[in-house]
KEVO-351498 format. One record per residue: x negated, y, z negated of N, C-alpha, C, CB in turn. Coordinates in nm, 4 decimals. Atoms other than C-alpha are relative to their C-alpha. Glycine has a CB too. Layout:
<pts>
PT        nc1        nc2        nc3       cac1       cac2       cac3        cc1        cc2        cc3       cbc1       cbc2       cbc3
PT          X          Y          Z          X          Y          Z          X          Y          Z          X          Y          Z
...
</pts>
This chain:
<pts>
PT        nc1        nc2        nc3       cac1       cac2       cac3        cc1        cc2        cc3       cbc1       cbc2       cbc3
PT    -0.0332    -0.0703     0.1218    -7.2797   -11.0406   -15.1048    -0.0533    -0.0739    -0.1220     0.1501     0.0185    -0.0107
PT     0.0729     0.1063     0.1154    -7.3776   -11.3399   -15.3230    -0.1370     0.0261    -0.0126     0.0073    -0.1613     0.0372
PT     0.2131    -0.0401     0.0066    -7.7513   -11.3026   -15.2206    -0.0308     0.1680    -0.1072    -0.0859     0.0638     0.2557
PT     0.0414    -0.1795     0.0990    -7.7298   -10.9070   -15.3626    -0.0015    -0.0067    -0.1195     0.1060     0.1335     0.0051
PT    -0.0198     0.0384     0.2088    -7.5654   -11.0294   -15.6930    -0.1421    -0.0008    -0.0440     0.0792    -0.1994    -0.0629
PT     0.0869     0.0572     0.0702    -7.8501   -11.2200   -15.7226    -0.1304     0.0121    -0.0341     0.0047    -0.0752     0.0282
PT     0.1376    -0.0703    -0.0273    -8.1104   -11.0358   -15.6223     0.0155     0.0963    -0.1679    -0.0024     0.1201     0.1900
PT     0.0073    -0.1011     0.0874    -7.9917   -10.7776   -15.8848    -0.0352    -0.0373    -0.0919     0.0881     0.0635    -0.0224
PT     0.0174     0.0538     0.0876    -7.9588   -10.9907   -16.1347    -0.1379    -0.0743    -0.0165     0.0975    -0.0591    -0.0050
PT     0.0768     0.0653    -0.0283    -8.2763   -11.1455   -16.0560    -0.1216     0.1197    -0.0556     0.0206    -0.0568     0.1458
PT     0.0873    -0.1124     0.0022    -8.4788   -10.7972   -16.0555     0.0225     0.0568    -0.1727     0.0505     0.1212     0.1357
PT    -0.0767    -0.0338     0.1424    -8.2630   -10.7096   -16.3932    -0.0657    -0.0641    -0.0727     0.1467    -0.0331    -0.0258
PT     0.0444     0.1344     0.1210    -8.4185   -10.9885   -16.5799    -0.1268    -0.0263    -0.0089     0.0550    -0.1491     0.0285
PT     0.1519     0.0030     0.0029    -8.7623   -10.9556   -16.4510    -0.0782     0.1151    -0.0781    -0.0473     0.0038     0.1438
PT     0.0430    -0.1497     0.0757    -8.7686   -10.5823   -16.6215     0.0315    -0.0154    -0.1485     0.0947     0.1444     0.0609
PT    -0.0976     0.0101     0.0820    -8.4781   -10.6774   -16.8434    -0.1493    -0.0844    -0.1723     0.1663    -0.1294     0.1034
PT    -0.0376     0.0788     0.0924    -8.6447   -10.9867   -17.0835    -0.1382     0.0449    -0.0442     0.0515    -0.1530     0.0250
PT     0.0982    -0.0420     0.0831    -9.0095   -10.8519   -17.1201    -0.0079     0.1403    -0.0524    -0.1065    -0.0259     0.0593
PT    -0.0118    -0.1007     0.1242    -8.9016   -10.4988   -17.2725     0.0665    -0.0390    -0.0918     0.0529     0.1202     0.0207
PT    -0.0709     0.0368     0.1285    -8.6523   -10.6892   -17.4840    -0.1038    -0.0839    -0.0689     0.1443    -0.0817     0.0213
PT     0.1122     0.0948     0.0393    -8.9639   -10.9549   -17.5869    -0.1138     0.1338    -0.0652    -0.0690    -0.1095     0.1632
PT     0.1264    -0.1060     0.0629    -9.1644   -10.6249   -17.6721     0.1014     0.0785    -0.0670    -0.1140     0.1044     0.1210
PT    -0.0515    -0.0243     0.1030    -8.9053   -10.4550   -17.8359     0.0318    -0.0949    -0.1106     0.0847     0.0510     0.0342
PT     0.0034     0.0911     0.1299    -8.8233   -10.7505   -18.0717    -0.1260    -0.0131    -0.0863     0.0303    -0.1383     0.0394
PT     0.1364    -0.0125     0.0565    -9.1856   -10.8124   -18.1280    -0.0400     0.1168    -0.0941    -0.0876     0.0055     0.1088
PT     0.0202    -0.0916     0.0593    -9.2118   -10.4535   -18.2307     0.0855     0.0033    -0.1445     0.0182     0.0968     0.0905
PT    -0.1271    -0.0684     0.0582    -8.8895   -10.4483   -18.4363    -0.0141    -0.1049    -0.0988     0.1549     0.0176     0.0925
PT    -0.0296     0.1005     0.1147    -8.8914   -10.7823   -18.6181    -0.1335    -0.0332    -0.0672     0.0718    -0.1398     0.0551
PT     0.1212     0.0027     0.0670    -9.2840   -10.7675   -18.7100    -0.0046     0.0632    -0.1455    -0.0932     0.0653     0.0853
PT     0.0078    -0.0579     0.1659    -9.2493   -10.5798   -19.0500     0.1404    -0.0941    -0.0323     0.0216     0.2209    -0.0337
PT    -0.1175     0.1320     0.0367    -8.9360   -10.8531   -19.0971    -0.0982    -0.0536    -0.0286     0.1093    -0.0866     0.1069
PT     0.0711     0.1104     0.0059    -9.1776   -11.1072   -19.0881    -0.0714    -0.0147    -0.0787    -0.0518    -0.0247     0.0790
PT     0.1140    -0.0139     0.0872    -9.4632   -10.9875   -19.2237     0.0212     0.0181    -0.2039    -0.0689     0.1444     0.0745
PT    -0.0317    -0.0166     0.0649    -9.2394   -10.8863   -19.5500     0.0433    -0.1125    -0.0665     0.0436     0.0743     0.0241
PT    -0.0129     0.1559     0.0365    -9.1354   -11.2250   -19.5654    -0.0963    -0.1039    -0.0244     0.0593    -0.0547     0.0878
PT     0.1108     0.0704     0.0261    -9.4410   -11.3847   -19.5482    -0.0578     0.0269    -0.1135    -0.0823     0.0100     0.0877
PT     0.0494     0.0152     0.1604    -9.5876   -11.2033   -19.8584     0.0748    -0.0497    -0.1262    -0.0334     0.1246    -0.0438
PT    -0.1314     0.0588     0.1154    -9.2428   -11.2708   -20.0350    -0.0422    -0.1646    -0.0337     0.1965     0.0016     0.0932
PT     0.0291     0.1541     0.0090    -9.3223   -11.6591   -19.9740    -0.1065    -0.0273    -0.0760    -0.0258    -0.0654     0.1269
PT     0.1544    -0.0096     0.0622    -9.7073   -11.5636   -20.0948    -0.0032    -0.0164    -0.1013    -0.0744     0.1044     0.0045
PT    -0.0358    -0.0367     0.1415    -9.6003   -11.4326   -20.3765     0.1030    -0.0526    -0.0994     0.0293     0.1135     0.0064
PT    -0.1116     0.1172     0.0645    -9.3249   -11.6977   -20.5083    -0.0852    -0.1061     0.0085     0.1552    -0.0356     0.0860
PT     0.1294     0.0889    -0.0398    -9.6187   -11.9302   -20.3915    -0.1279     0.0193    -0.1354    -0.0700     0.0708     0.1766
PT     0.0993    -0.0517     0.0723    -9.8606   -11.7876   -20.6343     0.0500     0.0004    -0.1509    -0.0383     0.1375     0.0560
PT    -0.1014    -0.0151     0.1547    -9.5513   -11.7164   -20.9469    -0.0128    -0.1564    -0.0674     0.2115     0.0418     0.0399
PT    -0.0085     0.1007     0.0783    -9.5312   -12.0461   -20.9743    -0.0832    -0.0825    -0.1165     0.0192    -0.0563     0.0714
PT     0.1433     0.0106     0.1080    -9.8941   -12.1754   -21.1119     0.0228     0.0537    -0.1262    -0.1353     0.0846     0.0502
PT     0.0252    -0.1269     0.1156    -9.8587   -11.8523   -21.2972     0.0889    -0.0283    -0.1441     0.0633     0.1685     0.0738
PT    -0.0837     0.0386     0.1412    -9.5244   -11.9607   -21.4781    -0.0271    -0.1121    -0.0689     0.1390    -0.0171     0.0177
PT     0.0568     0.1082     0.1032    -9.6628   -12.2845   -21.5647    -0.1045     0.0094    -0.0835    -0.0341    -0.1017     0.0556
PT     0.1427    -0.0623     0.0615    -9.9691   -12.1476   -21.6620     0.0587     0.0590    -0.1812    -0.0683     0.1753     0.1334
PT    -0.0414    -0.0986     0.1175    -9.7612   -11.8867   -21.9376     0.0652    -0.1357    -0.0594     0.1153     0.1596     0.0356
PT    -0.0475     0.0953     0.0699    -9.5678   -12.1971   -22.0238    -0.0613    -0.1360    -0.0890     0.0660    -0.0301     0.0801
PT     0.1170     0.0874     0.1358    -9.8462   -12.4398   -22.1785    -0.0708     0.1228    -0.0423    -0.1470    -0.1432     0.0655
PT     0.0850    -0.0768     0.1314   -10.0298   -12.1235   -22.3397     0.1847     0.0046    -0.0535    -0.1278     0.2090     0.0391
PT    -0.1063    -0.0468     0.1463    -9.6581   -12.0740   -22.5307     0.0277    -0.1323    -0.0754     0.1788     0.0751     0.0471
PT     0.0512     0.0893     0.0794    -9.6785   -12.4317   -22.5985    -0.1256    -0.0009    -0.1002    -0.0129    -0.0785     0.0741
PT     0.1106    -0.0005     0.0945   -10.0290   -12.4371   -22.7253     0.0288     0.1110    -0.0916    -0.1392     0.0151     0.0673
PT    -0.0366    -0.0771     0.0524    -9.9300   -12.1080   -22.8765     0.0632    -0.0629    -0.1641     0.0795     0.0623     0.1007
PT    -0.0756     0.0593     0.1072    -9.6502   -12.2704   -23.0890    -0.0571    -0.1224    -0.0553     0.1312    -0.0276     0.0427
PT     0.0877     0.1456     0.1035    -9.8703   -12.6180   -23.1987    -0.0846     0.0556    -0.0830    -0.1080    -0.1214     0.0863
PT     0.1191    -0.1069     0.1496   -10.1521   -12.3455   -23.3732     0.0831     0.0154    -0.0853    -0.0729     0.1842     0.0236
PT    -0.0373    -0.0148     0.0879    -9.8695   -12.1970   -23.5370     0.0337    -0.0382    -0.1163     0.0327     0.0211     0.0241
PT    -0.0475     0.1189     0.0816    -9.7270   -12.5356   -23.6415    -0.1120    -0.0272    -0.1003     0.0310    -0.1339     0.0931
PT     0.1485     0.0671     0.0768   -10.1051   -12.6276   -23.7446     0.0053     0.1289    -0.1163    -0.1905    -0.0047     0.1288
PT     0.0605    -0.1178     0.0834   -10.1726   -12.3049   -23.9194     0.1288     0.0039    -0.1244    -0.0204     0.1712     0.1098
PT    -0.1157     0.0094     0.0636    -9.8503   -12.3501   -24.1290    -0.0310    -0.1055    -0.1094     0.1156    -0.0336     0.0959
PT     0.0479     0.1013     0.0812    -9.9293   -12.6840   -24.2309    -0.1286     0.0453    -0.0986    -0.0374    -0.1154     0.0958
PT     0.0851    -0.0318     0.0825   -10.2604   -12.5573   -24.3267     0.0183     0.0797    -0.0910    -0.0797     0.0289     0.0452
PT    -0.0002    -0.0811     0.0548   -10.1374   -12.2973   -24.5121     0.0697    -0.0564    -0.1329     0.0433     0.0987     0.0738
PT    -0.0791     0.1018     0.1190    -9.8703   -12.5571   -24.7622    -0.0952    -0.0509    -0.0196     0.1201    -0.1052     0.0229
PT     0.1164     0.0663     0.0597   -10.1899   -12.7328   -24.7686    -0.0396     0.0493    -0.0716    -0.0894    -0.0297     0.0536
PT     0.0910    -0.0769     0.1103   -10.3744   -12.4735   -24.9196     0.0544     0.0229    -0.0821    -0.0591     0.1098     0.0183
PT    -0.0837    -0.0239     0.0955   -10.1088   -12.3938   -25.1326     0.0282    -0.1140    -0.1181     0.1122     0.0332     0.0691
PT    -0.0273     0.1456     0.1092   -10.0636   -12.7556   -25.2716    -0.0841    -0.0255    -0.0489     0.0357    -0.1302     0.0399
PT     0.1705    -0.0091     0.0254   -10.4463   -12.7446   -25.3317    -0.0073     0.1078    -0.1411    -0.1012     0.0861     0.1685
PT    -0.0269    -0.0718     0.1025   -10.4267   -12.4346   -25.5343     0.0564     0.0049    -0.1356     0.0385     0.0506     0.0380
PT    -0.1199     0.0224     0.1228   -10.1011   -12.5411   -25.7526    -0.0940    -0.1331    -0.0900     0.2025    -0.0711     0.0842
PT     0.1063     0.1523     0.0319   -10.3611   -12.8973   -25.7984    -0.0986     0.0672    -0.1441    -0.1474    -0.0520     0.1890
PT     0.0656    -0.1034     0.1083   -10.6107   -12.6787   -25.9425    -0.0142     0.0417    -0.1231     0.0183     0.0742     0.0124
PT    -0.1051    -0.0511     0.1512   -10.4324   -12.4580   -26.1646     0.0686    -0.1243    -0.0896     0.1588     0.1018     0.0589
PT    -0.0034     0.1447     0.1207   -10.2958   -12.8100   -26.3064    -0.0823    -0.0167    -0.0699    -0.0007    -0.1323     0.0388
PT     0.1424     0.0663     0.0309   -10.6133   -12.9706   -26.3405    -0.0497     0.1055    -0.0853    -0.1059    -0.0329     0.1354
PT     0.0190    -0.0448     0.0931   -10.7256   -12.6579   -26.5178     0.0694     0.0518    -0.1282    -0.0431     0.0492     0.0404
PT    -0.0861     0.0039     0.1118   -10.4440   -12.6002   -26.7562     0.0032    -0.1475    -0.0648     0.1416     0.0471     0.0454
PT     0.0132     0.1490     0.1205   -10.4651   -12.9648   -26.8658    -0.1425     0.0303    -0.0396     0.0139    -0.1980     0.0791
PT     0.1552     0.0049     0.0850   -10.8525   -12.9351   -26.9504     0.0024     0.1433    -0.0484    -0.1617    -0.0352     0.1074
PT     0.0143    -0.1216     0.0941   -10.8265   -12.6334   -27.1007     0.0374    -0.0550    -0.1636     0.1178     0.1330     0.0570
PT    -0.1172     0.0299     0.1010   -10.5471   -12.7614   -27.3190     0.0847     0.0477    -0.0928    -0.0235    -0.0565    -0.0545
PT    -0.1048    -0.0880     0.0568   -10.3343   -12.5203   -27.3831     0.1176    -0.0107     0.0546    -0.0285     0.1280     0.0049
</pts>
């Protein structure tokens, strides 16, 4: 009776583990594959966010510069207008 068990179980498992090995295969392949571009693509974000993050640096140092230059020009101007209201002399 033992031998039959085992036979069954034996025959069961020889049918049994390679349709379950081909159904998984089938079943968990778009799992996988969905995951893999997910990784790709968090793989790839990253560069990208560092990338956006020194242009908003450099971004904000022009502004800084262009600011300065701009009180510059302004203190230049007011110079000017001095310099020509005293030689005028009025």
């Amino acid at each position: 009776m033992d031998d039959g068990i085992i036979a069954v179980i034996a025959i069961f498992l020889c049918f049994f583990v390679p349709i379950a090995g081909l159904t998984m295969r089938f079943a968990l392949k778009p799992i996988v594959e969905s995951i893999a571009r997910l990784l790709e693509v968090r793989a790839s974000a990253a560069p990208a966010a560092a990338a956006m993050e020194l242009n908003e640096r450099r971004i904000a140092l022009l502004e800084a510069e262009l600011s300065a230059l701009r009180l510059e020009m302004q203190r230049v101007t007011d110079q000017k207008d001095f310099m020509d209201r005293l030689g005028s002399g009025s």
